[in-house]
Structures are given as structure tokens and as C-alpha cells.
C-alpha positions in Angstrom: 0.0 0.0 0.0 1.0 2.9 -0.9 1.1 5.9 1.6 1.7 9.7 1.6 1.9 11.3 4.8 0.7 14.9 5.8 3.2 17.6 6.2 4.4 18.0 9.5 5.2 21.8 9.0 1.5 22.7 9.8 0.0 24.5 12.8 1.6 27.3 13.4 5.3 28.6 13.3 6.8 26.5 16.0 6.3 23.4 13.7 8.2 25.0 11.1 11.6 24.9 13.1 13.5 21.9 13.1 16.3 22.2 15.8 20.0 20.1 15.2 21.3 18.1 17.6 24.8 18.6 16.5 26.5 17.0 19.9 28.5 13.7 20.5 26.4 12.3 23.5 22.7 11.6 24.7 23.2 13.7 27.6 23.7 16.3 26.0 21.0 16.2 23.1 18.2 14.8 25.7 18.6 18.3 27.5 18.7 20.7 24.6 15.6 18.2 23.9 14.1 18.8 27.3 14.8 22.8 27.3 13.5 23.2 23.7 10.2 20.5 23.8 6.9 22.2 23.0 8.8 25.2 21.4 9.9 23.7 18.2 8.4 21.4 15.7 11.1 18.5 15.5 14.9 17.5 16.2 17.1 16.5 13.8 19.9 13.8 14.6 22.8 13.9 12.0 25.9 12.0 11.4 27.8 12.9 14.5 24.9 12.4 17.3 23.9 8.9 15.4 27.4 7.8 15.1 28.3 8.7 18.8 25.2 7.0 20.3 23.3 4.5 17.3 19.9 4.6 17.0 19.0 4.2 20.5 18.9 7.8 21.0 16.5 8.5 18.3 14.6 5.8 20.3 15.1 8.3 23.3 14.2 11.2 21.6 10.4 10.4 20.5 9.7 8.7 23.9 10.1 12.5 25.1 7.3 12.8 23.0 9.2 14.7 20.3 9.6 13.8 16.4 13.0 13.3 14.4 14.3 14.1 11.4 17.0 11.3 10.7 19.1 13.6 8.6 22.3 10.9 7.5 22.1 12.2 4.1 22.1 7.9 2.7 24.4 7.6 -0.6 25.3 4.7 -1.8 24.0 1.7 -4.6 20.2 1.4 -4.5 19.9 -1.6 -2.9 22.4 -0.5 0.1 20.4 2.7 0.3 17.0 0.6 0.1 17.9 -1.4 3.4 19.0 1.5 4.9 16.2 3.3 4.5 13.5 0.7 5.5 15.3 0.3 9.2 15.5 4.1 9.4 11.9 3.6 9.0 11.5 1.2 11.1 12.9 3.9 14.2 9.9 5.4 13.3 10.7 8.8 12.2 8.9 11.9 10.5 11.7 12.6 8.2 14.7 10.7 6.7 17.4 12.2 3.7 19.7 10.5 1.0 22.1 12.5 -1.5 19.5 13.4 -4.7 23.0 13.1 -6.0 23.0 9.5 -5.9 20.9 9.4 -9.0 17.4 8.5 -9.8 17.6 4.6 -9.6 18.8 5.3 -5.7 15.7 7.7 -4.9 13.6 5.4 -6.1 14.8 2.4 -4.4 14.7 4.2 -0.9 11.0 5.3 -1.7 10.3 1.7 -2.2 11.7 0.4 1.0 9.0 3.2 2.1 5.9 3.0 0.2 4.5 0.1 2.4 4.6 1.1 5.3 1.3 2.1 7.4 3.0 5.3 8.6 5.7 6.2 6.5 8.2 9.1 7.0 8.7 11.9 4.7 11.5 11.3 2.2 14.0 14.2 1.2 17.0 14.5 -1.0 20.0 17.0 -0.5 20.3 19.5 -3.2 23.7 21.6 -2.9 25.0 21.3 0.5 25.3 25.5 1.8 28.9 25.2 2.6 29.5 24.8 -1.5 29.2 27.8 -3.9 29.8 28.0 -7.7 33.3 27.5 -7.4 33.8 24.4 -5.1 31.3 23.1 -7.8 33.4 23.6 -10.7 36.0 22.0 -8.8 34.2 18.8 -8.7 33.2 19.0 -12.3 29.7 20.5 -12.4 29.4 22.8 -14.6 26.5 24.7 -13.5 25.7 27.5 -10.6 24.7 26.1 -7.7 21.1 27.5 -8.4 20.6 25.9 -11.3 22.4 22.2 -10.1 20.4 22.4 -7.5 17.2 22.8 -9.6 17.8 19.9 -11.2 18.3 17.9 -8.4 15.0 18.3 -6.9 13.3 18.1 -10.8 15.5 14.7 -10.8 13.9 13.8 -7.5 10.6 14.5 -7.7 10.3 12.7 -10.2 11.8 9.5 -8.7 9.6 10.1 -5.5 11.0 12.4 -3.1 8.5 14.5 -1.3 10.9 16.9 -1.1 14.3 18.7 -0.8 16.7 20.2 1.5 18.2 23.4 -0.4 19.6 26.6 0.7 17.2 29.7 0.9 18.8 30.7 -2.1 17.1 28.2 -4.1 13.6 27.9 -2.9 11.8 30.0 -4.6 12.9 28.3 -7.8 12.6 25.0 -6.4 9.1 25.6 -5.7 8.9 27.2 -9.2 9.7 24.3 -10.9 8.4 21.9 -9.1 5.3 23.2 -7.3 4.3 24.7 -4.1 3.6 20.7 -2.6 6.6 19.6 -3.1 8.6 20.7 0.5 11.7 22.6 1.2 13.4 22.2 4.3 16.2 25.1 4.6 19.4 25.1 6.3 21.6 27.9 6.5 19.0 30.2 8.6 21.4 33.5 10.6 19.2 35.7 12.1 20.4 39.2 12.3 23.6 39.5 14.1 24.5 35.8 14.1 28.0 34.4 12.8 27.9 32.3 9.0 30.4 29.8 10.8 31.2 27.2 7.5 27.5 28.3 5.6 27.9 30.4 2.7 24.7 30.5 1.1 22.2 32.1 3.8 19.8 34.0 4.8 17.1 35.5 8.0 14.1 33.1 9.2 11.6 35.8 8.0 13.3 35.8 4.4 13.6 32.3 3.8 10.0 31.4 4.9 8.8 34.4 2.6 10.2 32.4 -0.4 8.4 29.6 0.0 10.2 27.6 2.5 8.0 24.9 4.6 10.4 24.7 7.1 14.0 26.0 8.8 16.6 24.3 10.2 18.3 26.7 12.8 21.2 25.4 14.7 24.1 27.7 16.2 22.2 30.7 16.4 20.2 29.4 19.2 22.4 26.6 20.8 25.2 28.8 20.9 23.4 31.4 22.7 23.8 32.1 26.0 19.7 31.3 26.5 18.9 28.9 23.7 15.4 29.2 24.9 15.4 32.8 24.9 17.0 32.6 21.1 14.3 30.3 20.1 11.5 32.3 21.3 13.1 35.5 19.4 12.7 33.5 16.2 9.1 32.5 16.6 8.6 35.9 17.4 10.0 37.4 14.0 8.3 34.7 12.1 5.1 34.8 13.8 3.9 33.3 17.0 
């Protein structure tokens, strides 16, 4: 059976923030996840939380009551990805990524592990990462602007079943152009006023990004590095609209 689950991105602005969990222990992310619950609309576990402390902690995680965006960015021959995908599943959550550079025969092989499943989680595919502009993509031989690569890579993945993309804020607007408004962009690179780029290039403010079309933010430093990360947060859903 074949299943397409709601967006998670709806009722209200809190549910459009997804907060990283960029730390090396479950100590660590379970507070951030106990100081943040309530406030924001999911928490992402990525390469270096996962690697440190295995799925266990995404276990952890949603039996705070919380959802997780399982963001290990899978790459690799379809049927690899495909297995990988189907126990990411099987943690049970909202949202999962592979590399929309891994071609169309991997998408489609992760949606399959997917499709089902009763309750399946939303699949996305990395554009452009937003520590990469047009000239670390010459490098590696693509010979386009990172707008337009990155354009591609969500036309690419639509079509092989991804229900969306991660892209920098650069890029919505022309994601959503050529691929419709359904199809979801989840944005990275979010600095609100005053806050440091760190390694991200291509950025922009909360307000900005979710004016071009964006269905959801990703906001890390800028409110774990504050001094109240809280406080941060609550400055954010203020600007986009509480």
C-alpha cells in the first residue's frame, strides 16, 4: 500500500523549526531536547549524534514525545540505500534524507523500502549542501551554478519520488517554481540578524527564507550557541510569527 503522509510543517510557526542536535552524547542532546520540547516542531539527529550514540537515541528522543528528522544524508548503490532506508523507517521517524545526488535509480529504491509502510516518514533529497558555492562546484566538475544544479536535483527527485528537498534559501523560490508549491523545502543555512555564518555560505534570515516559500527551517548555532537557547528560540518565533 502505498502511503503519503501529511506535512508536519503545519499548525503554526513553532512546527516549522526543526532544531540540530549537532552534539556527541545523549546527555547532552536529551537536555537541549528537554529545554527546547513544545517550542519547536522537531529534532534533527545527523551523522555525529547517530554515530556517537546508534539509534538508541532516536529511540530516546520520541519517547520524550518529540519527532526526528533522521538527517544521515544515505548515498550509496540502491539496494544498500533501500535497506538502509527501510530500518530508518523502522525507528519510526517523520523525516529521513539521501544524496539526490546519488541518481534517480537510488531515490527510487529508498521510496520503495518506504511506500509500504502504514506510517511512513517523509522522504527528502539533499540539493547543494550550503557550505558549497559555484566554485567548489566547478571543482568537482559540475558545470553549472549552484542554483541551477540544485534545480535539477530536486526536478531529478521529484520525479523518482521524493517528497521533497533540503536546499539553501537561495534556491527555494525556484525550487518551488519548478516543481510546485507541494513539493517541501526544508532550509538550512538560517542567521538571524547579528549571528556568525560559521562554515555556511549561502544564507539567509528566518523571515526571508519562509517568505520564499520555504515549509520549514533548520536553525542550529544561532540558538544553541546562545547564552539562553530558549530565549534565542523564542526570538525567532517571534519574527516569524507566534
Amino acid at each position: 500500500m502505498i502511503s503519503t503522509p501529511s506535512s508536519p510543517f503545519t499548525g503554526g510557526p513553532r512546527n516549522r523549526i526543526i532544531i540540530p542536535l549537532d552534539v556527541s552524547t545523549a546527555g547532552e542532546a536529551l537536555l537541549i531536547v528537554e529545554r527546547l520540547k513544545g517550542r519547536a516542531g522537531m529534532f534533527k539527529v545527523g551523522l555525529q549524534l547517530f554515530t556517537a550514540e546508534g539509534p538508541g537515541i532516536v529511540r530516546r528522543i520520541m519517547d520524550a514525545g518529540e519527532r526526528v528528522f533522521l538527517d544521515l544524508k544515505l548515498h550509496d548503490i540502491p539496494n544498500t540505500v533501500q535497506r538502509a532506508a527501510r530500518e530508518a523507517a523502522r525507528l519510526g521517524v517523520a523525516m529521513l534524507d539521501v544524496h539526490a545526488g546519488g541518481g534517480a535509480a537510488m531515490i527510487r529504491a529508498a521510496r520503495e523500502a518506504l511506500d509500504d509502510l502504514p506510517d511512513r516518514p517523509l522522504l527528502l533529497g539533499v540539493t547543494v549542501l550550503t557550505s558549497l558555492e559555484n566554485g567548489d562546484l566547478e571543482a568537482l566538475g559540475v558545470h553549472a551554478t549552484a542554483m541551477d544544479h540544485a534545480v535539477a536535483l530536486a526536478r531529478l527527485g521529484q520525479q523518482a519520488g521524493l517528497d521533497g528537498v533540503v536546499a539553501s534559501p537561495h534556491e527555494i523560490a525556484a525550487i518551488k517554481a519548478a516543481c510546485g508549491e507541494r513539493f517541501l523545502v526544508v532550509t538550512p543555512g538560517i542567521r538571524p540578524a547579528g549571528s556568525a555564518m560559521g562554515d555556511q555560505k549561502r544564507v539567509t534570515g528566518p523571515a526571508e527564507a519562509l517568505a520564499a516559500g520555504a515549509d520549514c527551517l533548520v536553525i542550529g548555532r544561532p540558538i544553541l550557541e546562545a547564552p539562553d537557547p530558549l530565549q534565542a528560540l523564542e526570538r525567532i518565533l517571534r519574527e516569524i510569527g507566534t
